[in-house]
Residue frames relative to the residue before (quaternion, step in Angstrom):
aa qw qx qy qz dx dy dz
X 1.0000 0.0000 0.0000 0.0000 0.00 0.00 0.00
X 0.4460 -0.7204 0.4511 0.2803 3.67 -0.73 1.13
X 0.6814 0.1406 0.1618 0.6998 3.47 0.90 -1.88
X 0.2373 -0.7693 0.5904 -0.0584 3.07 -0.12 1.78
X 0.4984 0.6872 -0.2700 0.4544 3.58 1.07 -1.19
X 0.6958 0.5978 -0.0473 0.3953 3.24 0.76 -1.70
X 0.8611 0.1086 0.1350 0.4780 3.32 0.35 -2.16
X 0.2306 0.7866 -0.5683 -0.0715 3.32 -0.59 -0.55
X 0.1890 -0.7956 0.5735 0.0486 3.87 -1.12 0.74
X 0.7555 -0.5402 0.3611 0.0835 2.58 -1.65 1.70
X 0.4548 -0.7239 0.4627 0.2344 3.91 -0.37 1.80
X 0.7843 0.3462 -0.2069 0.4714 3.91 0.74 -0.93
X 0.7736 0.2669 -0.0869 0.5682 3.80 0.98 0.11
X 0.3565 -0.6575 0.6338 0.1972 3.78 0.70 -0.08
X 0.3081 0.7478 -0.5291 0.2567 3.73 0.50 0.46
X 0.1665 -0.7683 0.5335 0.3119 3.58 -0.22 0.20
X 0.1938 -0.6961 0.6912 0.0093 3.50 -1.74 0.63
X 0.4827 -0.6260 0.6004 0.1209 2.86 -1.16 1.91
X 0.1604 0.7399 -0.6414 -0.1242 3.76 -1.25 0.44
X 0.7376 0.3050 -0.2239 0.5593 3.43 0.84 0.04
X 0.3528 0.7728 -0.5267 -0.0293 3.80 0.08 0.28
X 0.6569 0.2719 -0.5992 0.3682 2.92 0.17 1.76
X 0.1183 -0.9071 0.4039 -0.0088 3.19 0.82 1.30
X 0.3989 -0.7870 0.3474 0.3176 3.86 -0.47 0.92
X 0.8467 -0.2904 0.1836 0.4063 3.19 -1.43 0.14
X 0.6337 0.5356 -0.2435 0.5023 3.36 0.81 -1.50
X 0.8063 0.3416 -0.2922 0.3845 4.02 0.92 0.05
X 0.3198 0.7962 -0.4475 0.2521 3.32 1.22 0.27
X 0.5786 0.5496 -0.4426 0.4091 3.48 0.62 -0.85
X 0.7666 0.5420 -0.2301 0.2560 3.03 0.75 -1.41
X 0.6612 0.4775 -0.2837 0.5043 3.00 1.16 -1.48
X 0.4856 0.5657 -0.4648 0.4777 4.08 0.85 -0.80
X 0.7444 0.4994 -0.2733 0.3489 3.82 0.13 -1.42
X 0.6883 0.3244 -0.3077 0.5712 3.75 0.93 -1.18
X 0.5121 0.4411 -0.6104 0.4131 4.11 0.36 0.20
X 0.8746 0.2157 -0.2639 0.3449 3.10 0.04 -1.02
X 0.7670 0.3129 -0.4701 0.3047 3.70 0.40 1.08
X 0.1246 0.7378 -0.5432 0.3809 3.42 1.86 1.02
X 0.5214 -0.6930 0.4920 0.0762 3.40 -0.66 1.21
X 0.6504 0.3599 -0.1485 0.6523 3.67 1.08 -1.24
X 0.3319 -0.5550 0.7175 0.2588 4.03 0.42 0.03
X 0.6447 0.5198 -0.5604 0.0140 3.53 0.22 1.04
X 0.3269 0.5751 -0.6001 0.4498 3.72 0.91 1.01
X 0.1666 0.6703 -0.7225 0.0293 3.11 -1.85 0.75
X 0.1280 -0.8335 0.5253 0.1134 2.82 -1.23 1.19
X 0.1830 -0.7521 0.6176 0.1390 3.15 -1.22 0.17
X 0.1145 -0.8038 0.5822 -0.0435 3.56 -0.22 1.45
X 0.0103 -0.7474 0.6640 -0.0217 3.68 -1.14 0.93
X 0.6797 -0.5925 0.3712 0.2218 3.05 -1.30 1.79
């Protein structure tokens, strides 16, 4: 898990769970890093200035 803080996935399904979805500055890398190696392409973000 990149942004553990962030994500975390479901023990019987590998489902991912959002816990933070407005995660702070200090976690972007992370959250940027676990989109783009989420196998299922399922994290999107959607960042506004």
């Amino acid at each position: 898990m990149a942004a553990p803080d962030v994500f975390d996935q479901r023990d019987e399904d590998g489902i991912v769970v959002l816990l933070d979805p407005s995660p702070g500055d200090e976690q972007l890398d992370a959250v940027r890093e676990a989109a783009g190696v989420c196998p299922a392409l399922a994290i999107e973000l959607s960042e506004t200035p």
